[in-house]
Each structure stands twice: as C-alpha cells, then as structure tokens.
C-alpha positions as CSV (number, residue, x, y, z in Angstrom):
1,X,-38.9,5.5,-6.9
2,X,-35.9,5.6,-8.5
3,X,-35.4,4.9,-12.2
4,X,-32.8,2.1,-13.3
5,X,-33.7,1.4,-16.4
6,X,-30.9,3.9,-17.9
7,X,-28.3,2.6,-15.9
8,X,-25.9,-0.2,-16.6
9,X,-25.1,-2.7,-14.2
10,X,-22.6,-5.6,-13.7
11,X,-23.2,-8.6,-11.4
12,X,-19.6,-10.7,-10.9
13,X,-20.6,-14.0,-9.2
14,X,-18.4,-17.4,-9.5
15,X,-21.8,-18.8,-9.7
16,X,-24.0,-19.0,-13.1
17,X,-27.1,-19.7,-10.7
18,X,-26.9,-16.4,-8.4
19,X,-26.0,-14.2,-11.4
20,X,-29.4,-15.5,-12.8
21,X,-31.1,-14.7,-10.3
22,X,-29.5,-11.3,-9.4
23,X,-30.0,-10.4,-13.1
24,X,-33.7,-11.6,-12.6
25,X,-34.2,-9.4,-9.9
26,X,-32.7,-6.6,-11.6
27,X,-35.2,-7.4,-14.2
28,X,-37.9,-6.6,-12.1
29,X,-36.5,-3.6,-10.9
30,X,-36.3,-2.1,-14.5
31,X,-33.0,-2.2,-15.6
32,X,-31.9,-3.0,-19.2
33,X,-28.6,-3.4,-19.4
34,X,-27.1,-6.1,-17.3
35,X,-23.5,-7.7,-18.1
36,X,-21.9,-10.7,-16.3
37,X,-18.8,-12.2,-14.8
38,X,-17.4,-14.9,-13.5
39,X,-14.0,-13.9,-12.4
40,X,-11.6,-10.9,-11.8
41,X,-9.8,-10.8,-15.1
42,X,-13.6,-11.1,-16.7
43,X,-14.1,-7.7,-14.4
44,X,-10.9,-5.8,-15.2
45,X,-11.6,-6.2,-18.9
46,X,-15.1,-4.9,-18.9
47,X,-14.3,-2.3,-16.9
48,X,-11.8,-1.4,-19.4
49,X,-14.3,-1.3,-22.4
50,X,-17.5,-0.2,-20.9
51,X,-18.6,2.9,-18.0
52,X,-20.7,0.9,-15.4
53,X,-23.3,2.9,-13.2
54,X,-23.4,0.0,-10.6
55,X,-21.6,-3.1,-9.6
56,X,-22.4,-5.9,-7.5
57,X,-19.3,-8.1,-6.9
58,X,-19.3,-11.2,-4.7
59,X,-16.2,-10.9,-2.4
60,X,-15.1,-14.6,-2.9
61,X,-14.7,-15.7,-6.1
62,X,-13.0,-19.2,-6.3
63,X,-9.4,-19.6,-7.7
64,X,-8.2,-16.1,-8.9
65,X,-8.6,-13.1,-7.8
66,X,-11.2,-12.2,-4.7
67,X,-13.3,-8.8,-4.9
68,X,-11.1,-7.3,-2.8
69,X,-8.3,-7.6,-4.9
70,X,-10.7,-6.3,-8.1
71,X,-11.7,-3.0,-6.3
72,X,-8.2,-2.2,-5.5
73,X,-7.0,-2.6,-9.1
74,X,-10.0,-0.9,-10.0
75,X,-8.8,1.9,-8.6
76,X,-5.6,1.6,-9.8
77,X,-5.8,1.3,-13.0
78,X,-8.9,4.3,-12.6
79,X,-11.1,2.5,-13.8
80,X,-14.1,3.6,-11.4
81,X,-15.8,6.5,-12.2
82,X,-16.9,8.6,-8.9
83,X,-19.9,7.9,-9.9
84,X,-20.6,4.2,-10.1
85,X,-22.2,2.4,-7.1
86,X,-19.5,-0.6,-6.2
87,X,-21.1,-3.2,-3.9
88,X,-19.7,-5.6,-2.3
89,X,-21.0,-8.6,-1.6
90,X,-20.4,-12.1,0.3
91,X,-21.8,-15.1,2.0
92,X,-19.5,-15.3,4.9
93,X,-19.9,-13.2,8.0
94,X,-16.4,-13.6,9.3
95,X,-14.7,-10.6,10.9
96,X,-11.7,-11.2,8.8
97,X,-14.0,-11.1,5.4
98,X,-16.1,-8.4,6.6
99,X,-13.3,-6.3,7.2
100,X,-11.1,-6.5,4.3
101,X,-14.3,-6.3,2.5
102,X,-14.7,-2.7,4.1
103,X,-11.1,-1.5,3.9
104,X,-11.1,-0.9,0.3
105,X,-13.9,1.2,0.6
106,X,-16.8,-0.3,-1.7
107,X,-20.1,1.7,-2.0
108,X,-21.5,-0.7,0.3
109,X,-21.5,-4.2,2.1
110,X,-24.4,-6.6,1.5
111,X,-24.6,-10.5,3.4
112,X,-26.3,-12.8,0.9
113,X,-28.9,-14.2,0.8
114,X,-31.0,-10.8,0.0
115,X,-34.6,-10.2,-1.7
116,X,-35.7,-8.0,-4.2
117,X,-36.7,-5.1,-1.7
118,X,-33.7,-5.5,0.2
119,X,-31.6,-4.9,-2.7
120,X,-34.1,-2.7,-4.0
121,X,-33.9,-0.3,-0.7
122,X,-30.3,-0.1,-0.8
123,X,-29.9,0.5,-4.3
124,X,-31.9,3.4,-3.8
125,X,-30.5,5.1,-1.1
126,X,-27.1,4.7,-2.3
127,X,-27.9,6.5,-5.9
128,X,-29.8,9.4,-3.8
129,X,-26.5,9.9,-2.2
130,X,-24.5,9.8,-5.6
131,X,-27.4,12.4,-7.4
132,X,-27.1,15.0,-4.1
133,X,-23.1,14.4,-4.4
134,X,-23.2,14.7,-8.0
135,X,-21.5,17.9,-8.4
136,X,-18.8,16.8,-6.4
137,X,-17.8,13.5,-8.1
138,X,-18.1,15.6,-11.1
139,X,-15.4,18.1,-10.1
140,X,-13.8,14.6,-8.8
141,X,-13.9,13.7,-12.2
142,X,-11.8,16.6,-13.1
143,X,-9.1,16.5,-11.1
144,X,-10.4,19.6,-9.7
145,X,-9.9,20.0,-5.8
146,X,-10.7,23.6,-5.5
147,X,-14.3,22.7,-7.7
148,X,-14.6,19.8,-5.1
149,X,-14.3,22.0,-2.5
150,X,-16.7,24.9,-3.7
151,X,-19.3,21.9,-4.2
152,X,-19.6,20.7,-0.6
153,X,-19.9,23.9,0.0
154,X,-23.1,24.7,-2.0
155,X,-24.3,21.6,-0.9
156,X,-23.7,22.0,2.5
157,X,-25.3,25.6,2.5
158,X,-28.6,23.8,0.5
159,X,-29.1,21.5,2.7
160,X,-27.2,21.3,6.0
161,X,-28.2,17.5,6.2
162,X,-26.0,16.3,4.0
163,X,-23.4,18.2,5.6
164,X,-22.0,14.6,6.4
165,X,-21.7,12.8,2.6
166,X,-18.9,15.6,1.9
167,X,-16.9,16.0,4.5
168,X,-14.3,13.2,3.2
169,X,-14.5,14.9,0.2
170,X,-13.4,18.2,1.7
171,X,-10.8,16.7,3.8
172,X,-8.9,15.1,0.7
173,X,-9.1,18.2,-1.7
174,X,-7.6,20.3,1.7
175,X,-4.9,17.9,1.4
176,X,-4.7,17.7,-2.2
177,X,-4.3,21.6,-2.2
178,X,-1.4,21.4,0.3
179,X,-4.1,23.5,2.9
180,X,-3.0,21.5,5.7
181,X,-3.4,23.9,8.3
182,X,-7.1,24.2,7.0
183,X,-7.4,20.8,6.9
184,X,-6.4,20.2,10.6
185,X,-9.2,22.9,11.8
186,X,-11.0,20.8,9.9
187,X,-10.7,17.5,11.0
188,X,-10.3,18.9,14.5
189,X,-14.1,20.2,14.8
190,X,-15.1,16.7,13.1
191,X,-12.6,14.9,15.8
192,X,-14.3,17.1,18.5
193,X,-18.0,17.3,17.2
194,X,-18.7,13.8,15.6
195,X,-15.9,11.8,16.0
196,X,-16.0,8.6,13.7
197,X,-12.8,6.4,12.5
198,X,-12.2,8.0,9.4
199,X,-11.5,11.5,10.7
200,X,-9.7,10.4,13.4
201,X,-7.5,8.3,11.2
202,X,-7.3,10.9,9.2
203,X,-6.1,13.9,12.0
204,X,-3.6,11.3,13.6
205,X,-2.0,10.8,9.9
206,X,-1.6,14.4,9.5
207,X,-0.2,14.8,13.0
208,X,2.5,12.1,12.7
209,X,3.3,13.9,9.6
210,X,3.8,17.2,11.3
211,X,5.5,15.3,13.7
212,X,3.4,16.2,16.7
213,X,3.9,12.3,17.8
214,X,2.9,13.5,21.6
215,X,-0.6,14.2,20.5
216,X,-1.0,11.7,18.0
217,X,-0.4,9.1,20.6
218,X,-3.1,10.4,23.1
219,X,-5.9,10.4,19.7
220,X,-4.9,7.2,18.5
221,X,-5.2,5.6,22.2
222,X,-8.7,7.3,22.8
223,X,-9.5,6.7,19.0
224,X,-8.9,2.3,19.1
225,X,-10.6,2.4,22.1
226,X,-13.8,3.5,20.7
227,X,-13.5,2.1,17.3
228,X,-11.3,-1.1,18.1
229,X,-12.3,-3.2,15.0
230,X,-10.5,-0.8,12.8
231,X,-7.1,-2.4,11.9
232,X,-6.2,1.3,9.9
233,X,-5.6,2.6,13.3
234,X,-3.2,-0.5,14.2
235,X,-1.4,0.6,11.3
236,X,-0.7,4.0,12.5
237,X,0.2,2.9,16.0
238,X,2.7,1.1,14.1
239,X,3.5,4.4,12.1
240,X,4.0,6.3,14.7
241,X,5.9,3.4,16.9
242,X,8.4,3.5,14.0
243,X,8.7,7.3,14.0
244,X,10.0,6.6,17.8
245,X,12.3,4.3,16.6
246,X,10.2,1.8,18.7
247,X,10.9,-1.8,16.9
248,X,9.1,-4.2,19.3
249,X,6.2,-1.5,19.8
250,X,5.7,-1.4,15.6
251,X,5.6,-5.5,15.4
252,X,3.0,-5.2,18.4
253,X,0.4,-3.2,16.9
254,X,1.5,-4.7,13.5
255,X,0.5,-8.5,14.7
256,X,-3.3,-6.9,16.2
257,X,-3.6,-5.1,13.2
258,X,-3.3,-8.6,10.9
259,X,-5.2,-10.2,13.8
260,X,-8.1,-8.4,13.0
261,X,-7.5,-8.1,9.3
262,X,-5.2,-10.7,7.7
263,X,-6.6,-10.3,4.8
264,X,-4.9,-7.3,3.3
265,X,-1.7,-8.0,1.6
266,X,0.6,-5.4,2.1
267,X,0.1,-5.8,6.0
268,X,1.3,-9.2,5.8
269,X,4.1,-8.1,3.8
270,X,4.9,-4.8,6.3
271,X,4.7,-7.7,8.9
272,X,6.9,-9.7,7.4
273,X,9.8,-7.5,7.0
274,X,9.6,-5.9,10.6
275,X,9.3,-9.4,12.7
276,X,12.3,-10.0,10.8
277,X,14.2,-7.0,11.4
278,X,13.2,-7.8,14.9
279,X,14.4,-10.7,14.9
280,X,10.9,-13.1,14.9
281,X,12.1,-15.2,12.2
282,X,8.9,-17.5,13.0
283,X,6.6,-14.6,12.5
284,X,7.9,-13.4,9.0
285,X,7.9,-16.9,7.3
286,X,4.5,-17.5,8.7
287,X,3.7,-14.3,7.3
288,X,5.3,-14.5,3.8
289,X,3.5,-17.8,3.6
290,X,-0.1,-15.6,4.3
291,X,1.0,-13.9,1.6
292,X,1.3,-16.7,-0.9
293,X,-2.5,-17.8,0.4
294,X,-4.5,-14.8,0.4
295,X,-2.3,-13.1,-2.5
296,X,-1.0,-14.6,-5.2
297,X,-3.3,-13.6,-7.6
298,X,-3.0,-9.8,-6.7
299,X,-1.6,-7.6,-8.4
300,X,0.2,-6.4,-5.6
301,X,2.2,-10.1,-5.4
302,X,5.4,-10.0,-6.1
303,X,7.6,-12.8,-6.7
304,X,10.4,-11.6,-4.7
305,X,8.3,-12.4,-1.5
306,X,8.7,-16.3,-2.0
307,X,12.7,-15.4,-2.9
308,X,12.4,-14.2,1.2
309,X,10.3,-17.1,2.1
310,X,12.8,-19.9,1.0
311,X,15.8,-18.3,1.8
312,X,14.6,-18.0,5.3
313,X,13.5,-21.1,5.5
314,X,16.7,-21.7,4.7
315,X,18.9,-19.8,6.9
316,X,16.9,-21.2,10.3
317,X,17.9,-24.9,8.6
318,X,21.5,-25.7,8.6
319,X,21.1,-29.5,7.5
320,X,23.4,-30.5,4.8
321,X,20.5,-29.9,2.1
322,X,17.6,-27.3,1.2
323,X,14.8,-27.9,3.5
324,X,12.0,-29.0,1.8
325,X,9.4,-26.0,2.1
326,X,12.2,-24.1,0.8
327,X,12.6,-26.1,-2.3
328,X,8.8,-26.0,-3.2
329,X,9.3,-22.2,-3.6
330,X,12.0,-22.2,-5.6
331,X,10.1,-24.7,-7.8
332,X,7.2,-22.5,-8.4
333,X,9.7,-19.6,-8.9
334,X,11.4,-21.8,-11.3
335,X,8.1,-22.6,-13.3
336,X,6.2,-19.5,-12.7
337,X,8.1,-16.8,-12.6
338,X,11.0,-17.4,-15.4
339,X,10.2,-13.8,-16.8
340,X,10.6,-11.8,-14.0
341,X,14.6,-10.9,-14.7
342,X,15.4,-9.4,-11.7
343,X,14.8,-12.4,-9.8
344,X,17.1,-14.8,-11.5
345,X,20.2,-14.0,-9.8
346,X,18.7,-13.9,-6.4
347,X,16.7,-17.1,-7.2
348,X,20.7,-18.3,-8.1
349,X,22.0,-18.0,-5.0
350,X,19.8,-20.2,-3.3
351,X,20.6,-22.6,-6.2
352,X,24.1,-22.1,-5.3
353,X,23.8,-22.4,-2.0
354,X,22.1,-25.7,-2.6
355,X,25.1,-27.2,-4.6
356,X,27.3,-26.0,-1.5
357,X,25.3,-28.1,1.0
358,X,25.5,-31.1,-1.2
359,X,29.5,-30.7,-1.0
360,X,30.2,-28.9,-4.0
361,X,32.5,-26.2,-3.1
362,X,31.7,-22.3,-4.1
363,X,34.0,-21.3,-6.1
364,X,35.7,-17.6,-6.1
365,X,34.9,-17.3,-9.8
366,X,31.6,-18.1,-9.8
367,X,30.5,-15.8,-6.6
368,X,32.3,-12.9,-8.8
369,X,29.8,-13.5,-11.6
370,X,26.6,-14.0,-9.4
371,X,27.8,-10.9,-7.7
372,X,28.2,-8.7,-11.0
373,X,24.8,-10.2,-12.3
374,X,23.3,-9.2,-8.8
375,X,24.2,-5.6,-9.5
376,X,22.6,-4.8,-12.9
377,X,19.1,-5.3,-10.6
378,X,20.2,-4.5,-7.5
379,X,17.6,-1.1,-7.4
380,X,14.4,-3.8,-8.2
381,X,15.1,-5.2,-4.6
382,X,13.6,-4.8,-1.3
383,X,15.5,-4.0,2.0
384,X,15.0,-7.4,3.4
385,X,16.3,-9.3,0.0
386,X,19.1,-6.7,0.1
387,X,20.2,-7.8,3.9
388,X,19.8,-11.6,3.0
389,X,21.4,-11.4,-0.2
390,X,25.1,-9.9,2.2
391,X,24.0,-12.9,4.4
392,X,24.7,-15.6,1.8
393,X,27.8,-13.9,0.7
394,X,29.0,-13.5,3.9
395,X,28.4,-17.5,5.1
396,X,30.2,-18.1,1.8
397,X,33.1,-15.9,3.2
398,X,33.1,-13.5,0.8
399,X,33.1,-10.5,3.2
400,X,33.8,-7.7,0.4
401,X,30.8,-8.7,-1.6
402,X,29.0,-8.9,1.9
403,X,29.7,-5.5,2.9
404,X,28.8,-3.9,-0.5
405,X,25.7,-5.5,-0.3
406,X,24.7,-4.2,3.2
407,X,26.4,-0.7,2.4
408,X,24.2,-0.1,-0.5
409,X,21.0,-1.5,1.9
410,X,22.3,0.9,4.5
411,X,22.5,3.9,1.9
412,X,18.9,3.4,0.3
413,X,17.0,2.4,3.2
414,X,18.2,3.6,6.6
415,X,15.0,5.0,7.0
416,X,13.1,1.9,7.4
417,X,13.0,0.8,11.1
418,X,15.7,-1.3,12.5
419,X,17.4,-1.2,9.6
420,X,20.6,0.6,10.5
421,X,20.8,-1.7,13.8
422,X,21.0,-4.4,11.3
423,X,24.2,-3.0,9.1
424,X,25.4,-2.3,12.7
425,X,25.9,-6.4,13.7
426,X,26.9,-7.5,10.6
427,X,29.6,-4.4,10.0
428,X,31.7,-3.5,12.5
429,X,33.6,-0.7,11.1
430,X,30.1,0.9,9.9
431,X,28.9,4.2,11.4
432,X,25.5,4.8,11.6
433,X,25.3,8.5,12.7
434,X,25.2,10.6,9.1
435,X,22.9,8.2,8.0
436,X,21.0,9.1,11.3
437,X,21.1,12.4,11.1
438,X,20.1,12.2,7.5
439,X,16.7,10.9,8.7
440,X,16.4,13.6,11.2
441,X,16.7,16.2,8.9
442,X,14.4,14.4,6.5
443,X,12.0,13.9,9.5
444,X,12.2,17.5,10.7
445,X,12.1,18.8,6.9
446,X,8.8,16.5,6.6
447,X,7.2,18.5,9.6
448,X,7.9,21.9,8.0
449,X,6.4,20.6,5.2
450,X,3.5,19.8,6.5
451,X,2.7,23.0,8.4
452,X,3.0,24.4,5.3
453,X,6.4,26.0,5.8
454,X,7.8,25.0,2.2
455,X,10.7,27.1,2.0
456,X,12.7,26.3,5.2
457,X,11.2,21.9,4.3
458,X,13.6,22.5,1.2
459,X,16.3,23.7,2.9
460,X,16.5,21.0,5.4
461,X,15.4,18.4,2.6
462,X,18.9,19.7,0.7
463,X,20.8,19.1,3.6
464,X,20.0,15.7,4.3
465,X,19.8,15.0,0.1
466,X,23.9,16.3,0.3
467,X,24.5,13.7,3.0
468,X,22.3,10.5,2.0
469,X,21.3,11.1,-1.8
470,X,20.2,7.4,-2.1
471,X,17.9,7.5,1.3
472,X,14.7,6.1,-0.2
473,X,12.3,7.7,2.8
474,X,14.0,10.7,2.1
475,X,13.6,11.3,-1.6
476,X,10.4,10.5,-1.2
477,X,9.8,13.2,1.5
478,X,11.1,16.1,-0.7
479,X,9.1,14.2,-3.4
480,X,5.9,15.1,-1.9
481,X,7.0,18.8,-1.2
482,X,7.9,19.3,-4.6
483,X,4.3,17.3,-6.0
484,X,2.8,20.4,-4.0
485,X,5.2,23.0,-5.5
486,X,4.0,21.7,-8.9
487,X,0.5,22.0,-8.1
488,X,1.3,25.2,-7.3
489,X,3.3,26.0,-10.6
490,X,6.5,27.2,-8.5
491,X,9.6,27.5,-10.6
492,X,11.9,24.3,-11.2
493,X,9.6,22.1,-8.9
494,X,9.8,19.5,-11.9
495,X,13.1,19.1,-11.8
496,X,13.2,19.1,-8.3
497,X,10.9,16.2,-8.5
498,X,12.5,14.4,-11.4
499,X,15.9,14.6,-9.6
500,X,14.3,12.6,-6.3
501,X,12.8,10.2,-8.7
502,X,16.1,9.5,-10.6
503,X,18.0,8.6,-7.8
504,X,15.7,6.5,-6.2
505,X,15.6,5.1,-9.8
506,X,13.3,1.9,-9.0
507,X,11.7,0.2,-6.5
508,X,10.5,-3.1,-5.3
509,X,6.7,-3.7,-5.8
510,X,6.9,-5.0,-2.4
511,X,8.1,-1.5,-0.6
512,X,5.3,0.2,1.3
513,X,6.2,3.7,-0.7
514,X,5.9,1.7,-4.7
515,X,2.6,3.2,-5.0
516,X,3.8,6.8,-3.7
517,X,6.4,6.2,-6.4
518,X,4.1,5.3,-9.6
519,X,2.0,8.4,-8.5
520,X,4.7,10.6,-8.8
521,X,6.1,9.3,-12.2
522,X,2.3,9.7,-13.9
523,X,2.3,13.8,-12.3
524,X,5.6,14.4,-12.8
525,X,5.0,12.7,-16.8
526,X,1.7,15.1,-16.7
527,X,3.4,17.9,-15.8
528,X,3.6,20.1,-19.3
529,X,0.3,19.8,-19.6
C-alpha cells in the first residue's frame, strides 16, 4: 500500500460539499496535507506558492475558468512539476467533455461519483508509475534531454515492462536534441509494432515537416480510421491539406476536428480564420461566437476575436445601421477591454463606420488619423483583422490606405493558406509569385531542416529571408533551425535567432505560431547562461 501521508494534495471543486467529502476520503487514505479551491484563479495562485504532489480538479467549474483551461496555464506558466499526479475530473460523460478533458493531457480522467477504493486504486497505480519514472521526470526537471534519454534507457533494460511509460519521453528528448532521424526509426518501429494515437500523431508531424506529404497522407488515413475519436489527427489532415495549398480540404477536416472536440479554443479560432478565407462567412461568425462561449476566461482569449466577430457581422449586413449582434460586441469591448491599446483603433473603425451608416459622411481628415493611429499597432494584429481592416478602408474609398493595409498582410503572412488568393481579388496590380516562391524556399529549407541537413536549411532559409524578410511562417522556420543550432552551441546562432525574432517583432495572441514565439523569446533571453 502506498504511503500518502507525505504527500500534499489539492482538491478544486465549485462545490464546498464534494471537496468535503473528497478531503474526507483523503483522510482516510492517510494524507495530511489537503488544500482547497473553488475556482481557477484560486488554483493558479496556489500553484504559484506551494509544490503539489497531486491534484484532483473538477473539469467544470461554474463561471470562470474550466479545468481545462487551468491545466493548460499550468503548463504555461510551469507550474507542474513532472512529478505531480494531475487528475481530472467531471460529472458529465459527453464526448465533447471527455475529450477536451483528455487533450491537455492530465494524469488521468475520473467520472464522478467514485468511492474511496476507486479513488484509492487509481491513486495508487498512477504514483507506481511516477516512482518507476522517477529518474526521468527528474532529468525532465532539469531540462536535460540527453539525461532523459539515458533514463528510459536503464529503465527499459531493468525491467522491459515498462518499456511503454517512456517511450513519449524518448520521443520528445529525440526531438528536443534535433535527432530526428533517430526519432523517426523510432517512432517507425512503435508505428509498426504497437501502433497507438500518440505515435502516430507524432510520425505524421515529423513527416509533414520533412515534407514527405505522400506518406503522411497514407498514415494519417490508416491512422483516423483506427483511432477516429482523436480530433489531433483532424488537425494534421488539416496541416497537411494546407501544405498542399488545399483550402476547402483544410476547412473539411477542420469542421470534424471541432465536431468532435469544440471545446478547445484555438481550433475554433483556426476555424474561424480559414472558413473565412474560404469564403464561409457563416462558419467563422458561428465560430468566433464558440469562442466567446467556451473561452472567455482563457487565457488564450483575446479581445481582438470579438473585433472579427462584429465587423463581420457587419460586412454580411448592409442596412443603414450596425446590426445588432454587432453592437453587443463592441459594447463589451467598450466596457471590458478599455486597456487593451492595440484594439482601440480597430475598435474605431467600426465606430466610424457606424456614424457613416447613420449619414454622417467620413471625412478625408479623419480616415488619415485613424489610419496613422492604426500603424503604431499594426504588428499586434492578426491576418484576418489585417484583411478586414483594407476592407473598411476600401468601402470608404480610400484605396491607398486599402492597399497598404493588404500589402503589409500580404508581406507578413503569405504563408497562411488562402491568404495570397485573398490580396489577389482585392489588388489587381499585386503579384503573388516572389511571395510564392518565398514559401517554397521556406518549405523546402524546413525539410532540410528536418532531416537534419542544417547547413544547406540555412542557405535556402537566407534566400527566401532576402526576398520576404517580414514572412511570419518563414521567420519562424529559420527560428526553429537556429533554436537547434543554439542547443548545439554553434557560432552566431543567437543572433541568427534574435534577427528572426526582431522582424517578426510581435504577434497576435490569436496566431497559431504566439506560443512558438514566447518559446523562442525565453531561450533566446536564456541563452548566456
């Protein structure tokens, strides 16, 4: 029997009644140290003060943030140790719960209601399988991949049974190293010998970033056929459908993917900004509006998202005022967001464009200072905002501001899909072609990459940096390939790296590669040491 009675727990319930009786049961169970919570922000802060060796965290939790939401700023903010048991748990059964429950990876799941030896039984087995992983998470700990990697290793040679517990473990310190030819043996022999969603996730990321798309497509079609509840896999049908340049294919698996799970908020905001790009007005707004339901208290929300809502809303309503929906955004913009500065002018237009429908015309003067006021934030915005932005200008025929708008979209994120097609219709004096090949290169430099061909990934990464130096998708490309450089102490990485970062200077919160783009600030602010 294992002992708890060193161990400090927290149980996070919105209800005093079950955290009574959790804590009661933990009682019997021997543990001493039990704290509380009723909500998320309750959570974050104790988490901040005190090391916890378990947690059992109800998924819903009223107004506020949901578990799901905790875990994954948790993790963000590090606040987990490898260590500590995180369990989620949850009253509802519904594949949508269940799901995004299991997506951001707790410890375990557990359906209330549950008795002492049920809880009892799967406390146990889970801290076995922390104490026989214990050198691992340890070397985790540490930062250490090659010490995670010698670990499994002694573990697996102690006892070939637990074999299994490290071989995610492995696979992300192969890829942490840069070993990615080791790591595709790797995950081939799993893929071939004990195939399960997480390796073949895994081996079909790896070879859409080599760019083998042929024989990514055959894994992921054999791999959501036997695992077809995983939404992850949707997600990199959709990956790969926008590697092919494959619009309508990408909103496809997109809208299965958030059928399954439409609980995950930066699929409904991915969603949101390809139906539109495709044209599926309808589908975005409904969307954006998921967005506001399931994540407005994330931290992940951005404000900016309900800027796109009402100025689509908008734009599909030509009546001679705002429609309504659209002004109940702006409202809670208005009251709720008054700090977040880079939303102001944006949030101004709409205000403008409100005046115009009431019959106050726009004058030249005022679009000038909007305009100017626009540009001291124009790097905090997202692609779609950028495109909608040009749009108002351009119904207020004020085609100069309107093409500077879409130009600078056009030079910072032609590698998003669809987006060049979109500068296309509304320019037409714009060639698309260097911008094109620009992604190519960055493509085919990402595949070099990737099979671990470093030097010839820069080359090609210089090329297309000399013809796009504001390409988002490709900064970020040679980012990662000069991340591994650093790792690997090679001379001048840093700077290679800082110079990526600078020109991409900022980016939206809503942008799928913002949290690619913290990473790389903290290591490349970690890097003298």
């Amino acid at each position: 029997m294992i002992d708890f009675s060193k161990k400090r727990f927290l149980v996070v319930d919105d209800f005093s009644e079950f955290r009574s009786s959790i804590r009661g049961i933990l009682r019997l169970l021997g543990v001493q140290t039990i704290d509380t919570a009723a909500n998320g922000n309750e959570v974050l802060e104790l988490c901040r003060r005190h090391r916890y060796d378990v947690i059992l965290h109800d998924y819903n939790l009223g107004e506020g943030l949901n578990g799901q939401q905790v875990l994954e700023q948790l993790h963000a903010e590090n606040l987990l140790s490898p260590h500590c048991i995180f369990i989620m748990v949850t009253a509802e059964n519904t594949q949508a719960m269940v799901l995004a429950a299991l997506e951001c990876e707790p410890d375990d799941y557990l359906t209330k209601p549950f008795n002492k030896v049920a809880l009892q039984t799967r406390l146990e087995r889970l801290v076995r399988r922390k104490q026989v992983l214990a050198p691992v998470l340890k070397a985790l700990e540490a930062n250490d991949s090659i010490a995670v990697l010698d670990a499994c290793k002694t573990i697996e040679q102690k006892d070939p049974r637990h074999a299994v517990l490290c071989q995610r473990h492995m696979a992300n310190a192969l890829e942490d190293l840069g070993r990615y030819q080791a790591l595709e043996e790797f995950l081939e022999q799993l893929a071939r010998s004990r195939p399960t969603g997480w390796n073949l996730q895994a081996l079909a990321r790896l070879w859409l970033r080599q760019g083998r798309l042929d024989k990514a497509t055959r894994l992921l079609t054999a791999a959501v056929r036997q695992f077809p509840m995983m939404p992850e896999l949707r997600d990199m049908q959709a990956e790969l459908a926008a590697l092919q340049d494959n619009l309508p294919s990408m909103l496809d698996a997109l809208q299965q993917a958030v059928t399954l799970s439409p609980n995950t908020l930066r699929r409904q905001i991915k969603l949101a900004s390809q139906a539109w790009l495709n044209g599926d007005t309808p589908a975005a707004i409904h969307a954006l509006r998921q967005c506001w339901e399931i994540g407005r208290y994330s931290a992940t929300f951005d404000p900016e998202l309900l800027w796109q809502l009402a100025s689509m809303l908008t734009q599909v309503d030509a009546s001679q005022k705002l429609p309504d929906e659209a002004l109940h955004w702006l409202s809670i913009l208005d009251k709720n967001y008054r700090q977040a500065a880079f939303i102001q002018p944006a949030l101004a237009v709409l205000r403008l464009e409100e005046k115009r429908r009431k019959g106050t015309k726009i004058t030249a003067e005022e679009r000038s200072e909007l305009f100017t006021t626009l540009q001291e934030h124009l790097h905090a915005y997202a692609a779609i905002t950028l495109l909608q932005l040009g749009d108002w200008f351009a119904l207020w025929e004020d085609p100069s501001t309107a093409k500077s708008l879409w130009l600078f979209c056009a030079q910072r994120h032609a590698g998003k899909a669809g987006m060049l097609d979109q500068i296309s219709i509304r320019l037409d004096s714009f060639d698309p072609q260097p911008l094109r090949q620009a992604v190519d290169l960055s493509r085919q430099a990402a595949a070099l990459h990737f099979q671990e061909q470093g030097e010839e990934a820069q080359i090609l990464f210089e090329q297309a940096l000399s013809q796009a130096p504001q390409m988002i998708e490709l900064n970020m490309s040679a980012a990662r390939l000069f991340i591994d450089q650093l790792h690997h102490q090679q001379a001048n990485a840093d700077q290679r790296l800082h110079d990526c970062l600078q020109r991409i200077e900022q980016l939206s919160k809503i942008e799928p590669e913002s949290i690619d783009f913290t990473y790389m600030q903290s290591s490349l602010e970690l890097s003298p040491w």
